[in-house]
C-alpha positions in Angstrom: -20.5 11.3 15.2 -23.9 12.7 15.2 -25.9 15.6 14.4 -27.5 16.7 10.9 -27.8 14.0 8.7 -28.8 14.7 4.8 -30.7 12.1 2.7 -29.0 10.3 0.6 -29.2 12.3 -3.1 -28.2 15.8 -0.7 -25.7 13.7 0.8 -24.1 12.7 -3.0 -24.9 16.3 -4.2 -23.2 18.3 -1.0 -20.2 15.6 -0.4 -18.9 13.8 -3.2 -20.1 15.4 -6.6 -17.1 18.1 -6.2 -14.7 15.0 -6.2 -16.3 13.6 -9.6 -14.0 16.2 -12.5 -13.6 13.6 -14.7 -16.7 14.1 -17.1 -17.6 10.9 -17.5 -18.7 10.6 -14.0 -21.5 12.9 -15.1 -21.2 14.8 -11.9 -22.5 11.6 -10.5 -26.1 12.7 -11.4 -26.6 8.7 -13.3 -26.2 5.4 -12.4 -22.6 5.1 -13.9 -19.7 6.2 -15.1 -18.0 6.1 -18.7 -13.6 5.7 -18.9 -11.9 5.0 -21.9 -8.5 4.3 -21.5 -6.2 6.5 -23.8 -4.6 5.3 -26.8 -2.8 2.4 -27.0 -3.5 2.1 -23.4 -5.3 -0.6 -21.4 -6.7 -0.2 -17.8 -5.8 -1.9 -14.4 -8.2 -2.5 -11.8 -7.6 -3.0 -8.0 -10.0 -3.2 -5.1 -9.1 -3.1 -1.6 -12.0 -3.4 1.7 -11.3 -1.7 5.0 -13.0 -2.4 8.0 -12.9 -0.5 11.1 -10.9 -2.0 14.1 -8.9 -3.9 11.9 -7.9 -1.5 8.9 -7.9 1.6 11.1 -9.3 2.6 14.1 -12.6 3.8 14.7 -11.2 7.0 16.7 -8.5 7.7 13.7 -9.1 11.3 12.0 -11.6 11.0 9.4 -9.5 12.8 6.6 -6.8 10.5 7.5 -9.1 6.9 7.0 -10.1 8.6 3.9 -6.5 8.5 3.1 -5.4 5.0 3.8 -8.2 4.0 2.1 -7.6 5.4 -1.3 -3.8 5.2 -0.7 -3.8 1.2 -0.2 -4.8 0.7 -4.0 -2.6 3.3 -5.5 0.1 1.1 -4.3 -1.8 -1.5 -6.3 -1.5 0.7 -9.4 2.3 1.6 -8.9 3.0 -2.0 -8.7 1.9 -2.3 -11.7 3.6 0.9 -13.6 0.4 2.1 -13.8 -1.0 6.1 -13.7 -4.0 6.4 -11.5 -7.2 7.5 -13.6 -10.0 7.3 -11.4 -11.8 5.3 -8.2 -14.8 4.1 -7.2 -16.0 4.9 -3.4 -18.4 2.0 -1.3 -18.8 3.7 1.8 -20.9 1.8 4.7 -21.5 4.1 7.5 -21.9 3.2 10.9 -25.2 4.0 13.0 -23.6 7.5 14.3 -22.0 9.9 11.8 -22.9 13.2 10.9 -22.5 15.5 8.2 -19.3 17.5 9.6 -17.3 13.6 9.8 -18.5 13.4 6.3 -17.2 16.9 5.4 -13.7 15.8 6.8 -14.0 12.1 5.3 -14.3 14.0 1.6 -11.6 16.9 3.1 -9.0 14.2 2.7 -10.4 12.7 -0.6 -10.0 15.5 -2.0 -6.3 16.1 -0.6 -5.0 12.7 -2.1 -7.2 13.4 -5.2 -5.1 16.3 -5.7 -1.7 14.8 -4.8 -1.8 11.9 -6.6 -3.9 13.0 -9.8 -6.9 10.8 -9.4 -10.7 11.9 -9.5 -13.6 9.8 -7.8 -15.7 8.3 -10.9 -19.1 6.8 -8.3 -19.6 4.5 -6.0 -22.5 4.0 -3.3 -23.3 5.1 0.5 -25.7 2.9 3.1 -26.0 2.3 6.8 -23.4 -0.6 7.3 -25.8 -1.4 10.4 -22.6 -1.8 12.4 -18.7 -0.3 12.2 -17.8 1.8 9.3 -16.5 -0.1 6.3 -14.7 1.4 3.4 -14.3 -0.2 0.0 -12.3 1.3 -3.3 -11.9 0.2 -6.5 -8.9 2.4 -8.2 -8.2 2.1 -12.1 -5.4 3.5 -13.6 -3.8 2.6 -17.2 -0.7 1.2 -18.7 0.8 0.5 -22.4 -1.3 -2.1 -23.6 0.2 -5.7 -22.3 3.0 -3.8 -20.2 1.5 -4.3 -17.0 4.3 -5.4 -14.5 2.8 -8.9 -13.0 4.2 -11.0 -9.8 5.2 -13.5 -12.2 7.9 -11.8 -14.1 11.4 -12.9 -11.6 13.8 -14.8 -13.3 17.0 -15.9 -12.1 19.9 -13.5 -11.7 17.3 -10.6 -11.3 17.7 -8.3 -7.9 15.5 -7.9 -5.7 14.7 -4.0 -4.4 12.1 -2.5 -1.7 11.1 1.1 -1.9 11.2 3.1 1.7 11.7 1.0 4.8 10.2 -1.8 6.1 8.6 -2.7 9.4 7.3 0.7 10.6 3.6 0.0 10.2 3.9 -3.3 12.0 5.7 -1.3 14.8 3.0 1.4 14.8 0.3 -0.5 15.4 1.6 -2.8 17.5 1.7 0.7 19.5 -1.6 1.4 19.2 -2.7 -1.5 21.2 0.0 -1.3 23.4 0.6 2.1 24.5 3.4 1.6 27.0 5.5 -0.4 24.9 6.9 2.8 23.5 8.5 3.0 27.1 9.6 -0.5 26.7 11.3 -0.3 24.0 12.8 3.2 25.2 11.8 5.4 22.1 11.9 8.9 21.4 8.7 11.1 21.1 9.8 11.4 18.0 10.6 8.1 17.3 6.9 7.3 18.6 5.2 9.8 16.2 7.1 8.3 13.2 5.9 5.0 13.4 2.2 5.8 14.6 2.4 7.7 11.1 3.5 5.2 9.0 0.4 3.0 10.1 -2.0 5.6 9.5 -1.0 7.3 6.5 0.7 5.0 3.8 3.1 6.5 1.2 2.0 4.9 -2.1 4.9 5.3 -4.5 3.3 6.4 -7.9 6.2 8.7 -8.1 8.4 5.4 -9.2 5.0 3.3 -11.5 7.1 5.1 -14.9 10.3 3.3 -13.7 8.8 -0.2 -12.6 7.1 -0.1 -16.1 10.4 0.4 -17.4 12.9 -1.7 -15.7 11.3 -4.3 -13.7 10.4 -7.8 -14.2 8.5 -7.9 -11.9 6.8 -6.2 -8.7 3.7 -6.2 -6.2 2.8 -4.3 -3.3 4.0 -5.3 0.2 0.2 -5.0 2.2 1.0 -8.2 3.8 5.2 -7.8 4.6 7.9 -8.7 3.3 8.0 -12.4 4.5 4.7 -13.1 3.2 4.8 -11.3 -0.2 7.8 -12.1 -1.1 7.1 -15.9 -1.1 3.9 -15.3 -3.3 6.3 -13.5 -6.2 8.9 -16.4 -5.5 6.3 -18.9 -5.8 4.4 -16.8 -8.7 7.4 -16.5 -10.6 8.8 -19.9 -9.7 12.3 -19.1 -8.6 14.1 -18.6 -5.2 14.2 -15.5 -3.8 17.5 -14.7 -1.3 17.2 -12.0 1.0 20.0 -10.5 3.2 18.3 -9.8 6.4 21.3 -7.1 7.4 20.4 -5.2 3.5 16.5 -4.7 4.4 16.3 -0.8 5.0 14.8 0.0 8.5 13.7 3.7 10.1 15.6 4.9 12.6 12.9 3.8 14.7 12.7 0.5 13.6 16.7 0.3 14.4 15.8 1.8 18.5 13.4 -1.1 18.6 15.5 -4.0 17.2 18.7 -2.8 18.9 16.8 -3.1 22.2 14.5 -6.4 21.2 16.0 -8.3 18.6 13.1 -10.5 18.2 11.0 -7.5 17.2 12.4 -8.3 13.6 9.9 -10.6 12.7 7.4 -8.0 13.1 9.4 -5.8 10.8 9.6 -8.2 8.3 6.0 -10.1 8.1 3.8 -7.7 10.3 2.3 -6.3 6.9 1.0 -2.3 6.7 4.3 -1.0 4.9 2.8 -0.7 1.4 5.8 -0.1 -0.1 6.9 -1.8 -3.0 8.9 -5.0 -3.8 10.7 -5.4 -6.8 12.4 -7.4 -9.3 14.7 -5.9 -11.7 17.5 -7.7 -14.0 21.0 -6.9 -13.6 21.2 -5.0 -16.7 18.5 -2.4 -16.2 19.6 -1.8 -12.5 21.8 0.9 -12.8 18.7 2.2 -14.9 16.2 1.4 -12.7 18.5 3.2 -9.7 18.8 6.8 -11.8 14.8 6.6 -12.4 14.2 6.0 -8.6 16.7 8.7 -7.4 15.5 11.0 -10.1 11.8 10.0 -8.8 13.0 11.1 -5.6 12.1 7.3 -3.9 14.5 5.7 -1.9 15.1 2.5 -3.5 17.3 -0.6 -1.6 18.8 -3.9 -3.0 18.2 -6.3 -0.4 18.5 -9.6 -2.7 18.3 -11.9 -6.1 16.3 -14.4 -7.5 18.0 -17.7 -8.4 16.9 -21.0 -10.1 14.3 -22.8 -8.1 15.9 -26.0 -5.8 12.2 -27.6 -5.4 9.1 -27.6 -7.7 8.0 -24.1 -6.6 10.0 -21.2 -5.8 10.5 -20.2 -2.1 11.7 -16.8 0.3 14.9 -17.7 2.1 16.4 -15.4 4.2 20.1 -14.7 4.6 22.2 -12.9 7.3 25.6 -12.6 6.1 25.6 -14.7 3.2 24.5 -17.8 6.0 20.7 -19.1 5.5 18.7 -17.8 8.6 15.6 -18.8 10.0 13.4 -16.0 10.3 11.8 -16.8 14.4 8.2 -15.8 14.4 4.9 -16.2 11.9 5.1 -15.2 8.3 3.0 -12.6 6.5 -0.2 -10.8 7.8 -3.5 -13.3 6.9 -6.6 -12.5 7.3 -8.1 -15.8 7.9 
């Protein structure tokens, strides 16, 4: 990236005052913004940092780390039941960018902003003085008191994930491995499917009016399924059982484990899918089904919650109906 650079008020001016409808941004002419929630509503907040060369890739299109980053905390939001009403942008940008990166940087804002009816409400821009960093804070709004927490599981309640699992963990995994796709014997296509999945998340705001109505509870799985599942089973203090052989996987994911069965550990606790986990009680899942289906999300039932055996609740897997010991690390961790 290099080339033209404009100071900082053309840069806010040229680049990211078309993004800012919503009039309380003020055409981001002032040093904040103004949002009432509407009536009888209260907001939800969510934040989420990206760093290059670990979120994305410093290489990656620009419109497409635009997406990701925006797209990671609307999965925040839908967990919640929440509709997306506006984000804040921190954008730290590296020592060589220029003003046509930026162009396709705000290209794909503006994409998502349109997709997923959000507007950008402010923010900031500096030199990061190293690798591009990317930081969002989305709000959106729910019934007052409504939002759906990780603490809501109770025993008897089934356990749901929207799309299928694994496909991020698998795509990256590519990324820094590119001929394990040879390996593992997979299509072109196959290939494309899972590099796509870890670049472009599908946050499912199509199904936040459904979570809000059936579920007991819900989160986003950023870290996989092994990891985040065992913070709502801990949260909510009851055991979650998950059938292993229930967990919905791409056909791509299927190629890999077919060949490599100890790639499922990657598919279950490699992180990236942010797709969502739920818990839903047995009479609103019929319900809860319809509103996904009608939604047009794939929904799967891969489990329950029952009463806690220790002090805390815990993640046990299943194949079967026989415990199973899941043979690798659990979730994604930063530290």
């Amino acid at each position: 990236m290099a080339g033209e650079r404009p100071h900082e008020f053309a840069l806010i001016k040229r680049f990211f005052a078309p993004l800012a409808s919503d009039p309380g941004a003020l055409g981001l002419t002032d040093d904040a913004a103004t949002l009432a929630p509407s009536a009888g509503c209260e907001l939800v907040l969510t934040k989420d940092l990206l760093a290059a060369d670990i979120h994305f890739f410093s290489h990656d299109p620009a419109e497409a780390i635009a997406a990701k980053a925006l797209r990671v905390n609307l999965s925040d939001l839908a967990a919640k039941g929440a509709r997306p009403r506006g984000y804040l942008l921190g954008l730290a940008l590296p020592a060589a960018w220029d003003a046509e990166w930026l162009e396709r940087f705000c290209a794909g804002l503006a994409h998502d902003q349109d997709t997923y009816g959000i507007t950008l409400l402010g923010g900031d821009t500096i030199a990061s003085g190293g690798k591009l960093l990317l930081s969002v804070t989305a709000i959106g709004e729910v019934p007052a008191g409504r939002a759906v927490r990780r603490t809501g599981a109770a025993p008897g309640d089934s356990l749901y994930v929207t799309g299928t699992l694994g496909d991020a963990a698998l795509g990256v995994r590519l990324r820094y491995e590119p001929d394990l796709a040879r390996s593992l014997a997979l299509s072109p296509d196959d290939q494309a499917h899972l590099l796509d999945r870890y670049l472009l998340p599908q946050p499912r705001t199509a199904l936040a009016a459904a979570v809000l109505a059936h579920a007991s509870a819900a989160m986003d799985l950023s870290d996989g399924l092994t990891g985040d599942a065992a913070h709502m089973a801990a949260a909510s203090g009851v055991d979650l059982a998950v059938e292993v052989t229930a967990v919905p996987l791409s056909q791509a994911a299927r190629q890999v484990l077919a060949r490599s069965p100890e790639w499922l550990a990657t598919c279950l606790g490699g992180g990236d899918d942010y797709e969502l986990l739920l818990a839903v009680p047995e009479d609103r899942r019929d319900a809860f089904e319809r509103d996904a289906a009608a939604a047009g999300v794939p929904v799967t039932r891969i489990g329950a919650a029952r009463p806690p055996v220790g002090a805390t609740g815990v993640l046990g897997y299943f194949r079967d109906g026989a415990s199973f010991t899941l043979a690798g690390k659990g979730g994604f961790r930063h530290f």
